[in-house]
C-alpha positions as CSV (number, residue, x, y, z in Angstrom):
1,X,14.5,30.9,-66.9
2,X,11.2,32.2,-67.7
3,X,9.0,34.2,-65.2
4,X,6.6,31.4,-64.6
5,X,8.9,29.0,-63.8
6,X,10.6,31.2,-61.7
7,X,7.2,31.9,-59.4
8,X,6.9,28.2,-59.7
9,X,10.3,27.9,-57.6
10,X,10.0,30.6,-55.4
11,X,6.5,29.5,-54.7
12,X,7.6,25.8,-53.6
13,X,10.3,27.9,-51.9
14,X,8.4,29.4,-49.9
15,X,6.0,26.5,-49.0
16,X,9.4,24.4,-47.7
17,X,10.5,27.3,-45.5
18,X,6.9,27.2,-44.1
19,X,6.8,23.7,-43.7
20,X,10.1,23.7,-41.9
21,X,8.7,26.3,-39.6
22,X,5.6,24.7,-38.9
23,X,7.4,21.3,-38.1
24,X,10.4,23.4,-35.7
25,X,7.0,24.7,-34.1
26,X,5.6,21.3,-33.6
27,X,8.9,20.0,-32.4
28,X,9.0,23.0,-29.7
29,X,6.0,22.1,-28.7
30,X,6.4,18.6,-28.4
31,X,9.7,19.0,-26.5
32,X,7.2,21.1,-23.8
33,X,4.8,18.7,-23.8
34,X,7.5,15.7,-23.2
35,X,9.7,17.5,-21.2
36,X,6.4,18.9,-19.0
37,X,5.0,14.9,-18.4
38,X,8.3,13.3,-17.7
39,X,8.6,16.4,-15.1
40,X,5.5,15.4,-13.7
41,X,5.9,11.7,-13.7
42,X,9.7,12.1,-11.7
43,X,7.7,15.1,-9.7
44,X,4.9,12.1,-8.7
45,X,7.7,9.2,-8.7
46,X,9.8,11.2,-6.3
47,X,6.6,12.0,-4.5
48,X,5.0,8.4,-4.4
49,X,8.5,6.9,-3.2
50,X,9.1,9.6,-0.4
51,X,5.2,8.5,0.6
52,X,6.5,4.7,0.4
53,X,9.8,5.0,2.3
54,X,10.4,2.0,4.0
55,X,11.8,1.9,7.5
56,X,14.5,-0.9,8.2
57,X,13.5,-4.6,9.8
58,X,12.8,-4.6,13.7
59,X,15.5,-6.5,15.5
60,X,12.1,-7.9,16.9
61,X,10.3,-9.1,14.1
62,X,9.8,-12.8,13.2
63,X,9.4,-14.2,9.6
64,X,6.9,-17.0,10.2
65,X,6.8,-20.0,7.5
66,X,3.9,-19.2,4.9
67,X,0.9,-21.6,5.1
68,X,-0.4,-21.2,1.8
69,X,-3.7,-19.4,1.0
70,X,-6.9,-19.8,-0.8
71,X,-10.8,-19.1,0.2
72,X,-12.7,-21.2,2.3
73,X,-16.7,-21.0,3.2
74,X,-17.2,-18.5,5.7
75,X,-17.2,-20.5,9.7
76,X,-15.1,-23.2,8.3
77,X,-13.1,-23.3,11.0
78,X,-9.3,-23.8,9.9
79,X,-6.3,-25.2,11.8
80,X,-3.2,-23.1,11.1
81,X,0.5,-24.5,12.6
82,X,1.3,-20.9,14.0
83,X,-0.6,-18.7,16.2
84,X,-1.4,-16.4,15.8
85,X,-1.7,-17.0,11.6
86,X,0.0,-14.6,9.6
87,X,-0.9,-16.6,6.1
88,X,-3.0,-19.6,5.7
89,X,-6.6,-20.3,4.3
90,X,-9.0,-17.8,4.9
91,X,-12.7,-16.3,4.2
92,X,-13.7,-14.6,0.8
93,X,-15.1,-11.6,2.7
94,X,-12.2,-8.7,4.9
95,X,-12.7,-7.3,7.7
96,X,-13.2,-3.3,7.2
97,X,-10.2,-1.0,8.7
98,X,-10.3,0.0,12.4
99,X,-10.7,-0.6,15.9
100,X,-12.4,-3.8,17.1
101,X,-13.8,-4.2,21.0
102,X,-15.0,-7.8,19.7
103,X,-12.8,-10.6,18.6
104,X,-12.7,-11.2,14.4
105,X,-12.6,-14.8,13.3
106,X,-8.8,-15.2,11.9
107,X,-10.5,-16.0,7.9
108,X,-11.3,-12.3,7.5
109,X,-8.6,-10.4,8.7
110,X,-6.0,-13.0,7.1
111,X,-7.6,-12.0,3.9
112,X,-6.7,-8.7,5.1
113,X,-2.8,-9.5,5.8
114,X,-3.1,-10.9,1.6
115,X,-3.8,-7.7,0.4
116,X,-1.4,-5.9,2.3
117,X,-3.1,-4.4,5.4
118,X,-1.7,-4.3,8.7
119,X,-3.6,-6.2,11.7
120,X,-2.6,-4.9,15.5
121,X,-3.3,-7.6,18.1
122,X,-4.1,-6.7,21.6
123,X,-4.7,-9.4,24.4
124,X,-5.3,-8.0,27.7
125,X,-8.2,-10.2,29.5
126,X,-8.9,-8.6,32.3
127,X,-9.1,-5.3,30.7
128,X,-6.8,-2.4,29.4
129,X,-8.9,0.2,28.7
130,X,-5.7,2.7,28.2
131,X,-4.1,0.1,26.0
132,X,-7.2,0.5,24.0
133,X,-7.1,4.7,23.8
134,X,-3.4,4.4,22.6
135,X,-4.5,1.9,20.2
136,X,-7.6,3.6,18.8
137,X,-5.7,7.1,18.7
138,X,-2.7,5.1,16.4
139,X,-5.0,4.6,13.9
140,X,-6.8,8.1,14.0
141,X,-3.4,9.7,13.1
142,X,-1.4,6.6,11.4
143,X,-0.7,8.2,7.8
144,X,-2.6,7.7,4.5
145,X,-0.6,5.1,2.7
146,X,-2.2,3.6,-0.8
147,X,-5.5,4.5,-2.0
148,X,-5.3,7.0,0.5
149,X,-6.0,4.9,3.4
150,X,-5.1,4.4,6.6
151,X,-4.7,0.0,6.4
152,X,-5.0,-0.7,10.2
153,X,-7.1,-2.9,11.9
154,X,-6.6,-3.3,15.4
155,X,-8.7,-6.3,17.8
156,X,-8.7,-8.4,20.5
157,X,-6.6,-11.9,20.2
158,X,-5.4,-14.1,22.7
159,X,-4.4,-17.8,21.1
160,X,-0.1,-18.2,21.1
161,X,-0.2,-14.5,22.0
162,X,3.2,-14.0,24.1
163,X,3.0,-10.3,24.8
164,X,0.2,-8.1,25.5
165,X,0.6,-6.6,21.2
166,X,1.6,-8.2,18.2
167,X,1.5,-6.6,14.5
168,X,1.5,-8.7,12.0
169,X,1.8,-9.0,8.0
170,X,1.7,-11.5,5.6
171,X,4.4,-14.2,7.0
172,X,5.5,-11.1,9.6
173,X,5.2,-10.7,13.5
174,X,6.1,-7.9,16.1
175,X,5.6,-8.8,19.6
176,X,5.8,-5.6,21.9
177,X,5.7,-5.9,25.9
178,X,4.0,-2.8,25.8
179,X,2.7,-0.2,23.5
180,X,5.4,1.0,21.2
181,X,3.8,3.8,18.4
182,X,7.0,4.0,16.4
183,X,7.3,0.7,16.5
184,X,4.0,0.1,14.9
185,X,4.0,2.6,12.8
186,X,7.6,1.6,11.1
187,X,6.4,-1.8,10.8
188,X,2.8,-0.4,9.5
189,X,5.4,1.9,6.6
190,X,7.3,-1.1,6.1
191,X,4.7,-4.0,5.4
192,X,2.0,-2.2,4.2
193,X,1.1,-2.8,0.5
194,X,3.1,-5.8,0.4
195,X,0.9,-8.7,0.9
196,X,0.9,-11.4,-2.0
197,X,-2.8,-10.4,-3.4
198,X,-3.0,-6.4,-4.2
199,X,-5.7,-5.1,-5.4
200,X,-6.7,-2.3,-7.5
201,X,-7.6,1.4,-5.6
202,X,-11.4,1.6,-5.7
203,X,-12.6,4.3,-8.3
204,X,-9.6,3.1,-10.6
């Protein structure tokens, strides 16, 4: 074997033993890099679910029959077979989260119960204004659920109200005799996010 060709060899040998350290680096690196984002992605999972867990059904709770839905103009006014609606025709336009002293026409804040949100009914006609507090504090300290929101709305509603409160979600219904927090908040964890339209978080 003559000299050059030797160099030749040890030369290429040496370029494969670089190669194959330079790809086992790579490979490290990768593993760190896959192994680091599945981490994080169980890490978030395990987060996102412990932020979604679902309390069981209320004994309490009703399904009520879905009445379809789809937009109508804004004051149509709509005829629904159960009251108060939990699904049915409604408004293009929701009614933004929290407390209401006025009444809400049902087209916005069914729109609401499509994407999810949760709508608190209070009927108390000759007044209630501690009913109201307890209401109004719920929402000020309900937890963050997605987006980052708190998905209330709470108002004033009196047609085929039974009880003085009622939560409702799409095709759901909790009456309450009186004001129950655990009780609306469990049925706030449990329906939330779970309407048959979801939207997108804003800013994503």
């Amino acid at each position: 074997m003559t000299k050059r060709k030797l160099a030749r060899e040890n030369a290429l040998a040496q370029q494969q033993r670089q190669a194959m350290i330079r790809n086992a680096a790579i490979a490290v690196v990768a593993i760190f890099v896959l192994g680091g984002g599945l981490w994080y992605v169980i890490g978030e999972t395990r987060k996102g679910e412990q932020d979604k867990l679902r309390p069981d059904t209320n004994p309490n709770e009703q399904v009520i029959a879905d009445e379809g839905r789809g937009h109508v103009a804004e004051g149509t006014t709509v005829n629904y077979q159960h009251y108060p609606p939990s699904s049915g025709q409604h408004f293009e336009r929701t009614a933004p989260y929290g407390f209401y002293e006025e009444a809400v026409a049902d087209g916005f804040w069914l729109h609401n119960l499509e994407h999810g949100d949760i709508v608190i009914l209070y009927n108390c006609p000759n007044g209630c204004a501690d009913l109201q507090d307890k209401i109004r504090a719920l929402l000020q300290n309900a937890p963050q659920r997605r987006c980052n929101l708190v998905r209330l709305l709470a108002l004033p509603y009196s047609k085929g109200m039974a009880t003085p409160i009622s939560a409702l979600a799409w095709g759901r219904q909790l009456d309450l005799a009186e004001f129950d927090e655990e009780a609306i908040l469990n049925f706030y964890k449990r329906y939330e996010d779970r309407g048959p339209e979801l939207l997108p978080c804003p800013g994503t």
